[in-house]
N, C-alpha and C positions, 0 to 999 in steps of 0.2 A: 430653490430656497431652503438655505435649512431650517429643521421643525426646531423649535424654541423647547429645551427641557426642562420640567418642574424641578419646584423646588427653589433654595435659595441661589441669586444670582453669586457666580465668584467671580473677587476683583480683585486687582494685582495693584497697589498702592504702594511702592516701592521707592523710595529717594537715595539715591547713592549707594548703591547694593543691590547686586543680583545674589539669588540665592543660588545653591551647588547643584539645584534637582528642580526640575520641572512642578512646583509648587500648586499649580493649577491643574493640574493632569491627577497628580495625587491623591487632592482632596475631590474633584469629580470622581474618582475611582471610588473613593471611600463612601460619598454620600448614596452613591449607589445599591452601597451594601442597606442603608436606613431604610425600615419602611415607613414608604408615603406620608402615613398619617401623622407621620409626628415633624413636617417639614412645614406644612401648613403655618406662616404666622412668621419664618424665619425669612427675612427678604434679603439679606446678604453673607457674606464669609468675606471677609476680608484679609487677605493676607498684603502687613506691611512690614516695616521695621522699627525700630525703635524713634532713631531719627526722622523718619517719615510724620511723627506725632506731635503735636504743640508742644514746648515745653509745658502748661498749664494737665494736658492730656496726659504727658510722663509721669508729674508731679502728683497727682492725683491719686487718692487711695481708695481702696475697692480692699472687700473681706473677702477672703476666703477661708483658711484653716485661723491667721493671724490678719492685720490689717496689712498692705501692702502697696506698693506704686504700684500705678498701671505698666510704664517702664521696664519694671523688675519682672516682670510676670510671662510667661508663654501663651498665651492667651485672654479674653474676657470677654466676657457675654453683655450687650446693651440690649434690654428689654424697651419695647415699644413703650414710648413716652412722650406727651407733649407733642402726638403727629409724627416723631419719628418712628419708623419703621424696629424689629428688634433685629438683631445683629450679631455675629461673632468675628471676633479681631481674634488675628493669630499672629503673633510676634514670633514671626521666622526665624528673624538674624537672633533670638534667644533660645527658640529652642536651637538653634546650629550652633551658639558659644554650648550649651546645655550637654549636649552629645560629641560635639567634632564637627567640623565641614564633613573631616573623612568620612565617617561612618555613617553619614545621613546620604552615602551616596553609594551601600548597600543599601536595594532594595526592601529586603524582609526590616530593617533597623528602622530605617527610613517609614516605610508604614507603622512597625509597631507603635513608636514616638509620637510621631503625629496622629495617629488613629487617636490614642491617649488623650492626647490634647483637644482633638477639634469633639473627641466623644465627650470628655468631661464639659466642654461648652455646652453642646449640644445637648446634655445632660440638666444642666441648668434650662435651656429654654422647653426640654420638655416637662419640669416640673412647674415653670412656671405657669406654661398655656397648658399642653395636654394632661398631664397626669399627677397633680399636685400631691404631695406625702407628708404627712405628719410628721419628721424627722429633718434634721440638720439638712442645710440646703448643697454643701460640701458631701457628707456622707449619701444623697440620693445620685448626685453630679457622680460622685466616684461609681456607683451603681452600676448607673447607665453608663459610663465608660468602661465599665467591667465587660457589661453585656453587649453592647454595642462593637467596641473593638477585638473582642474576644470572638463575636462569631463572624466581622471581618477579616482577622487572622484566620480561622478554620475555612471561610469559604476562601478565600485566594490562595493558602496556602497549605490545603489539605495531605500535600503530597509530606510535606514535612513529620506530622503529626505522628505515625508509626515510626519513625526513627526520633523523633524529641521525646516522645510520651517514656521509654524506657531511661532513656538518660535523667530526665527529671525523675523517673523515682528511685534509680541508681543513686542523684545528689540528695534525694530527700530521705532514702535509708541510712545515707549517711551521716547525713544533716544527723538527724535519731541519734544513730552510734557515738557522734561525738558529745552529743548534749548527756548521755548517759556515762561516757568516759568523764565526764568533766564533773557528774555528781560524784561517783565513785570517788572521784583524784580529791574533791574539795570536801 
């Protein structure tokens, strides 16, 4: 029998659309990286698509930076309400128009993307149960997706990191260089 793992369940709610990557394999890979304490309270991930949703569910608007459809968006966070359980929707078939089919079907793209996404979720439900901030609920969400996707990128992909780290400060002396040729010029 196999053992049952913590944490939130993930469910594939998919209507006329398969996605390009193993979508469920993904995000169990990635929740792995979270620790424990901050899963308590989250009872699902759900990965559907657009059309998989009400029209009333697409229509509906939800803040985040601006107000916006649920439709339009790559994911959203349902906090426990009313007996429901709280929750994360991931709009797959948007983040795949968002990036490419192609490129969600390299691996390192493929995680960076979604890491983003399911951590800026995840970011929201832990400011609302675990670790509440006095600041913009968008700017703690992007936080925790800094941190959270960021030290998922370094533990799966450590091998990378000596060979990007120079390159990134190769583009960022450059980045410099030009921003000072362009005061000089103007």
């Amino acid at each position: 029998m196999e053992e049952a793992k913590p944490g939130p369940r993930i469910v594939e709610a998919f209507k006329d659309y398969t996605p390009s990557f193993n979508a469920t394999k993904a995000i169990r890979r990635m929740l792995s990286s979270v620790p424990p304490k901050f899963l308590p309270g989250l009872h699902a991930i759900v990965l559907t698509n657009t059309t998989a949703l009400s029209r009333k569910d697409r229509d509906r608007k939800t803040w985040g930076r601006e107000r916006v459809a649920l439709g339009k968006t790559l994911g959203y966070y349902s906090q426990a309400w009313n007996g429901e359980p709280a929750r994360i929707t991931l709009l797959v078939d948007n983040i795949e128009k968002s990036w490419g089919r192609s490129w969600l079907r390299i691996g390192i793209v493929r995680d960076a993307v979604l890491s983003a996404t399911l951590f800026h979720e995840l970011g929201h439900h832990i400011h609302r149960v675990h670790k509440p901030e006095y600041e913009g609920k968008e700017n703690v969400a992007e936080k925790w997706s800094a941190k959270l996707s960021g030290k998922f990128m370094r533990d799966r992909y450590w091998y990378l990191f000596p060979i990007a780290a120079p390159i990134f400060l190769v583009i960022g002396v450059g980045r410099d260089f030009a921003r000072i040729y362009h005061r000089i010029r103007n």
